[in-house]
C-alpha positions as CSV (number, residue, x, y, z in Angstrom):
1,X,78.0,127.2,113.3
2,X,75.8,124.9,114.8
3,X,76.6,122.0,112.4
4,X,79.9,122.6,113.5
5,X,79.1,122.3,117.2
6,X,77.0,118.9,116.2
7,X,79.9,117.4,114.4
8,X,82.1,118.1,117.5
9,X,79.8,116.7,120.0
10,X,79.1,113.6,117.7
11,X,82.7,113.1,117.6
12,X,83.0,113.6,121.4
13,X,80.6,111.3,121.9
14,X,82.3,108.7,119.8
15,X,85.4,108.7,121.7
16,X,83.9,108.5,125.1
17,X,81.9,105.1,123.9
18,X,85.2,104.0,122.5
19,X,86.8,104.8,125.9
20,X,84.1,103.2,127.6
21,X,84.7,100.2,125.7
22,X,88.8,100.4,125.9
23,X,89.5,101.4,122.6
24,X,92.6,103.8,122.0
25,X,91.6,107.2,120.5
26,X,93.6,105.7,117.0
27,X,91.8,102.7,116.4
28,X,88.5,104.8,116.7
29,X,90.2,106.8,113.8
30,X,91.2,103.7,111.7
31,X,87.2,102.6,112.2
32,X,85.9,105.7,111.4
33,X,88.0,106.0,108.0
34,X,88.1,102.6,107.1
35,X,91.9,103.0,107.3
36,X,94.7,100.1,108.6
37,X,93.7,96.8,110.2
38,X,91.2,96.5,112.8
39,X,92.2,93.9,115.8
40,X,89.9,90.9,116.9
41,X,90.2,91.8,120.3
42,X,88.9,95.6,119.3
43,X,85.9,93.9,117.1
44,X,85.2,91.6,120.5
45,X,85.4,95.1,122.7
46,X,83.1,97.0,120.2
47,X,80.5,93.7,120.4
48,X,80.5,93.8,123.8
49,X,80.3,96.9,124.4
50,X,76.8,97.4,121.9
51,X,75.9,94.1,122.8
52,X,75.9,92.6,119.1
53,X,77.6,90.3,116.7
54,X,80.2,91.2,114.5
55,X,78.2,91.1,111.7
56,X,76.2,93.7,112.6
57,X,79.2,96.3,112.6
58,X,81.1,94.7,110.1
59,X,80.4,95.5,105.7
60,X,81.4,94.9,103.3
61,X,83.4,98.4,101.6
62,X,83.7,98.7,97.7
63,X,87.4,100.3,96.7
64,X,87.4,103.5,94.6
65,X,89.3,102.8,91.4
């Protein structure tokens, strides 16, 4: 129950930073699940925002067979 209630508040949190930072509820999915294409604009936004480079949120993701 209370991992639960950690998980929920984590992903709370997540959308009110990507609020914050004006990014739409679906590209927070797409980041979060390394699904679809991510925008330039949203990678500026999320920089920004966490005062960093790109390079610092951006890897480099092996595809399962």
């Amino acid at each position: 129950m209370i991992l639960k209630a950690i998980c929920k508040s984590f992903t709370e949190l997540i959308f009110l930073i990507a609020q914050s930072a004006g990014i739409s509820p679906g590209i927070v999915e797409k980041m979060r699940y390394g699904k679809g294409h991510i925008d330039t604009r949203t990678i500026q936004n999320v920089c920004e925002y966490l005062d960093c480079q790109p390079g610092d949120i951006i890897g480099d993701i092996k595809e399962k067979p």
